[in-house]
C-alpha positions, -999 to 999 in steps of 0.1 A, spaced: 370 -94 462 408 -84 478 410 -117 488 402 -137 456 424 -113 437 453 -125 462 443 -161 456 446 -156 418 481 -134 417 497 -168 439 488 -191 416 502 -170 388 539 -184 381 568 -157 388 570 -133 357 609 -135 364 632 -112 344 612 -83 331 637 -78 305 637 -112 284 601 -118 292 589 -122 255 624 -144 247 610 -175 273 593 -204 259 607 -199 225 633 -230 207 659 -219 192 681 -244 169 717 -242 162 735 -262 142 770 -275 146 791 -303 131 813 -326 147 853 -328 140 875 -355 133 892 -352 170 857 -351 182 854 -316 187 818 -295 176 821 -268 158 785 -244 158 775 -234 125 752 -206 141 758 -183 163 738 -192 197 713 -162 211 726 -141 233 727 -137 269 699 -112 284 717 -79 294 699 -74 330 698 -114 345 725 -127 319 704 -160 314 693 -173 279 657 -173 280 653 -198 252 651 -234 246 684 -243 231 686 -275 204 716 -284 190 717 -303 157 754 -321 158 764 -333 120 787 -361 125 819 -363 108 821 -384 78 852 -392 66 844 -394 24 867 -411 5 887 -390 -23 864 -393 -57 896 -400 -74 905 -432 -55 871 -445 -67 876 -440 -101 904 -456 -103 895 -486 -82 864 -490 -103 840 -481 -80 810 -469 -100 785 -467 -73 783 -465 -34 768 -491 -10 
């Protein structure tokens, strides 16, 4: 029995960081939008860092906006642009 319970604990993957344990495996989306230079800018805050192995447990995924540069509404109207290909 000792021996089959050491069989079963190796193929059991490392626990790692006791402290962020229920944090791994989890995705966590953040959106962001991207600038005129090219720059992102996050919308949301990102999850923090866990205090004991400072690593973020989670799956990050980051939604980048890109930057649309919209005409002014007033230069349509007076061009006589009624509607918007």
């Amino acid at each position: 029995m000792h021996r089959r319970l050491e069989r079963l604990e190796q193929k059991v993957p490392d626990p790692g960081c006791l402290a962020c344990r229920d944090r791994r495996g989890r995705s966590v989306m953040v959106d962001a939008d991207r600038q005129a230079d090219g720059s992102v800018v996050l919308r949301d805050p990102e999850p923090e860092a866990c205090a004991q192995c400072g690593i973020v447990p989670e799956f990050l995924i980051t939604v980048i906006r890109p930057y649309v540069n919209e005409p002014d509404r007033n230069d349509e109207v007076q061009h006589g642009n009624k509607e918007r290909p």
